[in-house]
C-alpha positions in Angstrom: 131.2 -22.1 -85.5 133.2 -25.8 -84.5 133.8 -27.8 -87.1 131.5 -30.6 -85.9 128.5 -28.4 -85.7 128.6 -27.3 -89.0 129.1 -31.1 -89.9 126.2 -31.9 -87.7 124.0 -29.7 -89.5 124.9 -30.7 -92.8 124.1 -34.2 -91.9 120.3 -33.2 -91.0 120.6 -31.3 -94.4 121.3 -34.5 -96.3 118.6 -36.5 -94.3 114.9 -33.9 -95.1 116.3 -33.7 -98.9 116.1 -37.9 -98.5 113.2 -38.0 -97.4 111.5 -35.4 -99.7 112.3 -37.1 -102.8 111.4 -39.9 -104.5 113.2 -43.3 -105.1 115.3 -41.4 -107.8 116.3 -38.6 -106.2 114.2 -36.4 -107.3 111.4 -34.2 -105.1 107.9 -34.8 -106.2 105.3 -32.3 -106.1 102.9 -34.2 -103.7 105.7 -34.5 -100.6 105.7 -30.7 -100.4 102.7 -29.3 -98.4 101.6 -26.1 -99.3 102.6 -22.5 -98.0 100.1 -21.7 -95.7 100.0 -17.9 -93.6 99.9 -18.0 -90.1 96.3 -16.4 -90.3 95.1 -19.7 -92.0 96.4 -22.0 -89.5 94.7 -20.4 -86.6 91.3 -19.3 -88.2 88.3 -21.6 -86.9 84.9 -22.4 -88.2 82.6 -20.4 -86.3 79.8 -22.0 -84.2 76.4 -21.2 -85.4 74.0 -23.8 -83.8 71.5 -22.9 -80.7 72.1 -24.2 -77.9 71.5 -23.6 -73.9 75.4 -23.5 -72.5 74.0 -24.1 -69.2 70.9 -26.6 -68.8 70.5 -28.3 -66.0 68.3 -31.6 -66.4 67.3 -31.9 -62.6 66.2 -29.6 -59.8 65.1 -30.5 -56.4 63.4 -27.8 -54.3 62.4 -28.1 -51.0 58.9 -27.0 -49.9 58.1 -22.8 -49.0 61.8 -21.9 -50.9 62.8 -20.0 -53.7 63.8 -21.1 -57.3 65.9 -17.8 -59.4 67.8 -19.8 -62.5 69.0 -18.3 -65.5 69.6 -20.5 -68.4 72.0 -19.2 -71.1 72.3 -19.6 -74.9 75.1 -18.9 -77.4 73.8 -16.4 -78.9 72.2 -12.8 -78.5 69.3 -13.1 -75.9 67.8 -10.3 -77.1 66.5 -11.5 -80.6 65.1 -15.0 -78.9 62.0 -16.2 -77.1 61.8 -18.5 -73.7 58.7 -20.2 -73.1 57.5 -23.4 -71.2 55.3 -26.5 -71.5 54.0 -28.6 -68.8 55.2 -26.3 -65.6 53.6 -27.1 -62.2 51.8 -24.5 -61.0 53.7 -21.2 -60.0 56.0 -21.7 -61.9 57.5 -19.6 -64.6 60.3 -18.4 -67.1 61.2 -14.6 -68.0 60.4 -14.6 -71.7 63.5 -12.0 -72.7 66.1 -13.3 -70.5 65.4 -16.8 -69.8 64.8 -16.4 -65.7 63.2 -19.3 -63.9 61.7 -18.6 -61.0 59.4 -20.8 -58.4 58.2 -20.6 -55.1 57.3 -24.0 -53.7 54.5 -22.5 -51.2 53.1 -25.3 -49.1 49.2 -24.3 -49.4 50.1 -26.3 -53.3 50.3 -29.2 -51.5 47.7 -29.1 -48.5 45.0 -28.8 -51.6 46.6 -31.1 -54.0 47.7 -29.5 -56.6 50.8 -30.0 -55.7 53.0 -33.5 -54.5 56.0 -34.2 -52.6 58.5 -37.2 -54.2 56.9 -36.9 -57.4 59.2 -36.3 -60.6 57.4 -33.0 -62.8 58.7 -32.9 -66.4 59.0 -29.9 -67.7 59.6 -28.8 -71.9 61.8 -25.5 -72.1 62.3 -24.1 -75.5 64.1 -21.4 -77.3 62.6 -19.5 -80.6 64.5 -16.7 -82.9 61.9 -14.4 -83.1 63.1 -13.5 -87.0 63.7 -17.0 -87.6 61.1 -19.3 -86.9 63.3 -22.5 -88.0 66.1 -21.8 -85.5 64.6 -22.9 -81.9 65.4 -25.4 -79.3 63.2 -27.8 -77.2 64.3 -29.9 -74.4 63.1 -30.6 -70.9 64.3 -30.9 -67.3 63.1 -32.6 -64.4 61.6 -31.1 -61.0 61.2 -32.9 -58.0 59.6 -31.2 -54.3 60.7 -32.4 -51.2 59.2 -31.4 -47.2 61.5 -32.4 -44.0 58.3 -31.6 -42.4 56.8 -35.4 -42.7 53.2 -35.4 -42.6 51.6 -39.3 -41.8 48.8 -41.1 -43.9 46.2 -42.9 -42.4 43.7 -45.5 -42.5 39.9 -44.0 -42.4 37.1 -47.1 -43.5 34.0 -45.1 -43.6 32.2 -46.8 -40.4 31.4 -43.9 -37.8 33.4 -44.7 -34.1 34.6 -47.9 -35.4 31.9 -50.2 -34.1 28.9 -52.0 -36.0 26.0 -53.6 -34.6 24.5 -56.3 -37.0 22.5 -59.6 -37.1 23.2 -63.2 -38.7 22.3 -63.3 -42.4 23.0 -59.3 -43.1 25.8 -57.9 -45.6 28.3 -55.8 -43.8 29.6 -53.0 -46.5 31.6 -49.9 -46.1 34.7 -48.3 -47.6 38.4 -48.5 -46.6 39.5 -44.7 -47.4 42.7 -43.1 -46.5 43.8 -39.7 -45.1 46.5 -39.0 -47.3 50.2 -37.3 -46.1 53.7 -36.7 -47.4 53.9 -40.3 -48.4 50.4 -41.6 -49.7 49.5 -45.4 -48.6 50.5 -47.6 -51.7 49.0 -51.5 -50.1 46.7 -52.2 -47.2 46.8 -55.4 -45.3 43.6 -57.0 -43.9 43.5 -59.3 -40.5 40.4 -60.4 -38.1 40.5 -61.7 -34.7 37.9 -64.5 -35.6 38.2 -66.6 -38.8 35.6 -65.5 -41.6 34.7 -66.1 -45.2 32.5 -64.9 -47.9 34.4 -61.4 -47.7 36.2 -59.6 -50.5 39.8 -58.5 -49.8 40.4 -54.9 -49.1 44.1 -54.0 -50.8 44.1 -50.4 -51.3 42.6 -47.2 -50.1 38.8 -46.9 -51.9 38.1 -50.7 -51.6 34.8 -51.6 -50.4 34.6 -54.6 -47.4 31.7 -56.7 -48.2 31.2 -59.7 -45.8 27.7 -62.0 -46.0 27.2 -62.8 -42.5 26.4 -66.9 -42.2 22.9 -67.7 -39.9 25.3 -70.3 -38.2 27.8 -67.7 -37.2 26.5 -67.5 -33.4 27.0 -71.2 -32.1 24.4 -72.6 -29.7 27.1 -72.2 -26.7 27.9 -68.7 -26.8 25.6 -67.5 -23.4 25.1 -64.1 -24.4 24.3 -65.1 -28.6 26.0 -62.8 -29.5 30.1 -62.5 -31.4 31.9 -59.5 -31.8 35.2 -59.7 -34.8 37.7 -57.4 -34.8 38.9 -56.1 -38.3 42.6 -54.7 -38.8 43.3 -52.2 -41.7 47.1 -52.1 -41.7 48.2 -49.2 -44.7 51.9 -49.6 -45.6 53.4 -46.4 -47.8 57.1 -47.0 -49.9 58.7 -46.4 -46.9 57.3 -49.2 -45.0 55.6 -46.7 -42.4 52.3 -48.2 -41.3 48.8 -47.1 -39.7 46.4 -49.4 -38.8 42.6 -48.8 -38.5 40.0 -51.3 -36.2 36.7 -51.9 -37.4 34.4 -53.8 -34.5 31.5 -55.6 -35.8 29.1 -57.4 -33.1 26.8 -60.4 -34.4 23.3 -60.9 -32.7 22.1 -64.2 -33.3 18.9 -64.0 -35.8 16.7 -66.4 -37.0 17.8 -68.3 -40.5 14.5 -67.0 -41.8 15.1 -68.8 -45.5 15.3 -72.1 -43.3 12.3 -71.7 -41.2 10.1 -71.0 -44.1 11.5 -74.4 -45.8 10.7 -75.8 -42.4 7.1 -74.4 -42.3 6.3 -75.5 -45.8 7.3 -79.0 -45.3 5.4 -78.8 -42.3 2.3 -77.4 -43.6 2.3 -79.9 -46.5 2.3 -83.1 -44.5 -0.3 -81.6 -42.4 -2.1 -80.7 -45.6 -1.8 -84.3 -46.9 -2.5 -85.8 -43.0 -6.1 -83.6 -43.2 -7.3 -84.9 -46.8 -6.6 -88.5 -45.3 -8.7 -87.7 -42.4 -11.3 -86.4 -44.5 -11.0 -90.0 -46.9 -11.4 -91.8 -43.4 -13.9 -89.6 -42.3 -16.1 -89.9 -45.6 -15.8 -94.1 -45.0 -17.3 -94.1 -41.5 -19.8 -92.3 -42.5 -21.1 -94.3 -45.4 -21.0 -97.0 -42.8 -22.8 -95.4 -40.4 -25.1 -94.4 -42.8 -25.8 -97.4 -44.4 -25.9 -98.9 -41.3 -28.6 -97.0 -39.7 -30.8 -97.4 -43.2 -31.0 -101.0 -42.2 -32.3 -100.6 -38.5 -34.7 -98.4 -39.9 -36.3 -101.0 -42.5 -35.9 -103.1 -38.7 -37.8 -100.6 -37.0 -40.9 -100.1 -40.1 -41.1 -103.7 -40.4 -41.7 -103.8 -36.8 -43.8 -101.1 -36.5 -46.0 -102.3 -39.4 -46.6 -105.9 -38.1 -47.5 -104.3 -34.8 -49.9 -102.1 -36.4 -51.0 -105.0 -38.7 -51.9 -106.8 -35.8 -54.0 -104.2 -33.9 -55.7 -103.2 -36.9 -56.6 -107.5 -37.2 -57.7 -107.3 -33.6 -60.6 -104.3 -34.4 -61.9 -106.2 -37.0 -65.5 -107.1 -36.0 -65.0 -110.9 -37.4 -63.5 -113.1 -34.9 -61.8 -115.7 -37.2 -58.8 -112.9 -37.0 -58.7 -112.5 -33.6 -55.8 -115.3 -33.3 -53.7 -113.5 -36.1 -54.0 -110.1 -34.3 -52.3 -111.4 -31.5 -49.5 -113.2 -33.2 -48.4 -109.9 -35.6 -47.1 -107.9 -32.7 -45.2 -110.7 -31.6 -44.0 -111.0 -34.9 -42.2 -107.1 -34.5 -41.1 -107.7 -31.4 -39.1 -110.8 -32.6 -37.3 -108.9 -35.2 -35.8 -106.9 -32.6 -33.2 -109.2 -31.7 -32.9 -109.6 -35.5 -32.2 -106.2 -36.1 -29.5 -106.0 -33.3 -27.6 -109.2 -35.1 -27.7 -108.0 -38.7 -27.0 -104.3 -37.6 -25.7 -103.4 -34.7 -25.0 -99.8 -33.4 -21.5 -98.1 -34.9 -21.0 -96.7 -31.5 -17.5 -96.5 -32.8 -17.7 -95.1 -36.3 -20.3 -92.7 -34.9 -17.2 -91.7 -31.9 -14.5 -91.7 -34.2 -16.0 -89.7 -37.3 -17.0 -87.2 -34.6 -13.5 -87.1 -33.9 -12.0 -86.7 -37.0 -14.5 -83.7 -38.2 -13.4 -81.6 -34.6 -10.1 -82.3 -35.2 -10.1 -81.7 -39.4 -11.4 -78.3 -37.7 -8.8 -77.8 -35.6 -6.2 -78.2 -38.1 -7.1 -76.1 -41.1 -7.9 -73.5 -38.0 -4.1 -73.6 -37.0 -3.0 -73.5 -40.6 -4.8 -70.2 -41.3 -3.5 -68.7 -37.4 -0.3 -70.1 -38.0 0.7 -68.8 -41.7 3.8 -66.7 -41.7 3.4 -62.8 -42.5 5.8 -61.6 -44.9 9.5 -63.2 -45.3 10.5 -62.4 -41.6 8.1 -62.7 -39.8 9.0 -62.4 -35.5 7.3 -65.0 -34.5 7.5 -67.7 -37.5 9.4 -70.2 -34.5 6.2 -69.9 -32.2 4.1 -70.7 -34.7 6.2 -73.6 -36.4 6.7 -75.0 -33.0 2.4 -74.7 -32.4 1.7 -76.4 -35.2 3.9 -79.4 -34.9 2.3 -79.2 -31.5 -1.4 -79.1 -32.8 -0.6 -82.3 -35.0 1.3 -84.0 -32.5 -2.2 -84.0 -30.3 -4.0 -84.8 -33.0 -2.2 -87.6 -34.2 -2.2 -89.2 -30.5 -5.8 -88.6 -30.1 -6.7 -90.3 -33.1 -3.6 -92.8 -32.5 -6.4 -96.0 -33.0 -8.5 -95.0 -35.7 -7.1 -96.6 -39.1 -6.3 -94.4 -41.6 -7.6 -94.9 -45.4 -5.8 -93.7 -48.3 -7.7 -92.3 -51.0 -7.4 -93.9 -54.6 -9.9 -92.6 -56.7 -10.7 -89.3 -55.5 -8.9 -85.8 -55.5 -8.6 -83.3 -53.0 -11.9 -81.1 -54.6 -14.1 -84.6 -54.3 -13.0 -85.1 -50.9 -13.9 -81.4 -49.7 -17.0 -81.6 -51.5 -17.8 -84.7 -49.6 -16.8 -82.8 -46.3 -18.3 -79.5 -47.0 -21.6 -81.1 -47.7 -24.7 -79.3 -46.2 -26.8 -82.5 -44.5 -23.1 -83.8 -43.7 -22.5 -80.5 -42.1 -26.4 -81.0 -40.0 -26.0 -84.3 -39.0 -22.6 -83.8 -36.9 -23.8 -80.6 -36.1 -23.6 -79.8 -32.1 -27.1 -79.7 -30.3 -28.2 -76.4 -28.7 -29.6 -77.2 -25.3 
């Protein structure tokens, strides 16, 4: 060996024994690790904790394939049990070896049971069948996908689409859907006329409710009649669309709730216009009757002077034969008399007769003219008579001054009308 190896080596020598000892020199007992065999250094802990070596957390299968997966633990397969929790249906795991198989058959989706796109959790565990406290339990994720895209659409429950309705009727029906590979998530609502008093239709089961208005059909639409157009427009998460029409055509109708305001106004004032007519029909006839009382205590004064004086003139005494001439005279001088103080109420007479006929006429159009039920057909024809049976009256009796009552109700006034020699004296004669 060269002199400067072996001097070499004796220098490394000198440098471990420095190092191995202490600040004196001398080797301590702590610097000196151990002897150790080379069968300690490489022995290893063994691994005794279950576990699945090869678990994956996601699968995607597309629709009619075939799913064949083994999962694998550490440990003998033989003395452990597989199960599942929460599987879709079909599918399922060989209890002994830990097979999972699936067969995504497409009849599970056309019924339902079944959906594409939609993540399906499923719990795997593992259990030592001689050891209940050594299992496993985790979960992976399966997810079903079709190429084949099938399209939702837009079906509101309104048979060929068209409606036929009339002002003030409620338009209802449901917006369903027909649903596909991707189901309908929002629906959009548009009409081709501007309406209100509708509720908003955003997803597939919502009902449409719109109040039709009485105003709806204006006065200048010829055929009174409108017709709206109502667009369904479903949108699914891929922003595909389908759009559904609804047609509804308005007739125009009568405002029913108005007209009956209309007729009861109406048939109050004529209600109030008759009891004044009766209060003016009861003064003309207290004047006519008082009148005619006086001509008749004319007439029997006149009557009795005449007699007086013919009775004078058979006397067989002839100092009254001068009286008996002057008595008829007498009567037939009160005539002007009675003419002057009471003259005929040709008149009062015309103008009660007038009033009764036409007190007639208008309770007769009230009773003809009163509405049957809440819609009745022809409650415009008979609004529009009566304001034309008052109109005639109230131009036919146009000068007779009307009185108002003060002191006496509507049951005095009918009394007063309804009265039996009332009732005989304007009675018409028979010829």
């Amino acid at each position: 060996m060269p002199k400067r190896t072996f001097i070499f080596i004796e220098i490394l020598f000198l440098i471990g024994c420095f190092v191995a000892t202490n600040s004196w020199g001398q080797v301590t007992k702590d610097t000196i690790p151990p002897y150790k065999t080379s069968t300690e250094i490489i022995q290893m802990t063994p691994d005794t904790t279950l576990r699945i070596r090869n678990l994956n957390p996601y699968f995607t299968i597309h629709v009619d394939s075939t799913l064949s997966y083994k999962f694998e633990i550490n440990k003998d397969t033989s003395k452990y049990y597989w199960y599942l929790k929460g599987s879709p249906v079909g599918m399922r795991i060989n209890k002994d070896n830990g097979i999972l198989s699936f067969r995504a058959e497409k009849s599970y989706f056309l019924s339902g049971r079944l959906k594409y796109d939609f993540p399906y959790k499923v719990s795997i565990g593992v259990q030592n069948l001689n050891n209940p406290q050594e299992h496993i339990d985790t979960s992976f994720t399966v997810m079903f996908y079709n190429t084949e895209i099938v399209p939702s659409h837009v079906k509101p429950s309104v048979d060929g689409g068209n409606l036929m309705v009339s002002e003030g009727d409620t338009v209802s029906f449901a917006v369903q859907c027909d649903d596909g590979s991707f189901p309908l998530e929002n629906i959009t609502f548009f009409t081709s006329i501007p309406i209100k008093d509708y509720t908003v239709v955003k997803k597939c089961g919502d009902n449409f409710i719109w109040a039709i208005p009485y105003d709806f059909v204006r006065p200048e639409d010829q055929v009174k009649e409108k017709t709206v157009v109502l667009s369904f427009v479903g949108t699914d998460k891929f922003f595909n669309k389908d759009t559904a029409v609804v047609r509804i055509t308005v007739k125009d109708a009568v405002n029913y709730p108005q007209e009956l305001k209309e007729y009861g106004v109406l048939a109050h004032d004529i209600h109030f216009y008759i009891l004044q007519l009766k209060y003016t029909f009861m003064v003309l006839d207290r004047q006519i009757k008082s009148n005619k009382s006086t001509r008749t205590t004319f007439d029997l004064t006149s009557a009795t002077a005449a007699l007086s004086g013919s009775v004078v003139s058979a006397l067989p005494n002839n100092s009254g034969q001068p009286t008996g001439v002057i008595l008829p005279s007498v009567g037939v001088a009160l005539v002007p008399v009675k003419e002057a103080v009471a003259p005929t109420k040709t008149y009062e007479q015309n103008a009660a007769t007038a009033i009764r006929s036409n007190i007639k006429r208008l309770d007769y159009a009230l009773t003809e003219s009163a509405p049957i039920g809440e819609r009745d057909p022809d409650l415009v024809a008979k609004i529009k008579k009566l304001r034309d049976d008052l109109k005639q009256v109230q131009l036919q009796l146009i000068d007779v001054p009307l009185e108002i009552a003060e002191n006496m109700n509507e049951e005095q006034l009918n009394a007063y009308f309804n009265n039996p020699k009332v009732n005989k004296k304007y009675r018409t004669s028979k010829h």
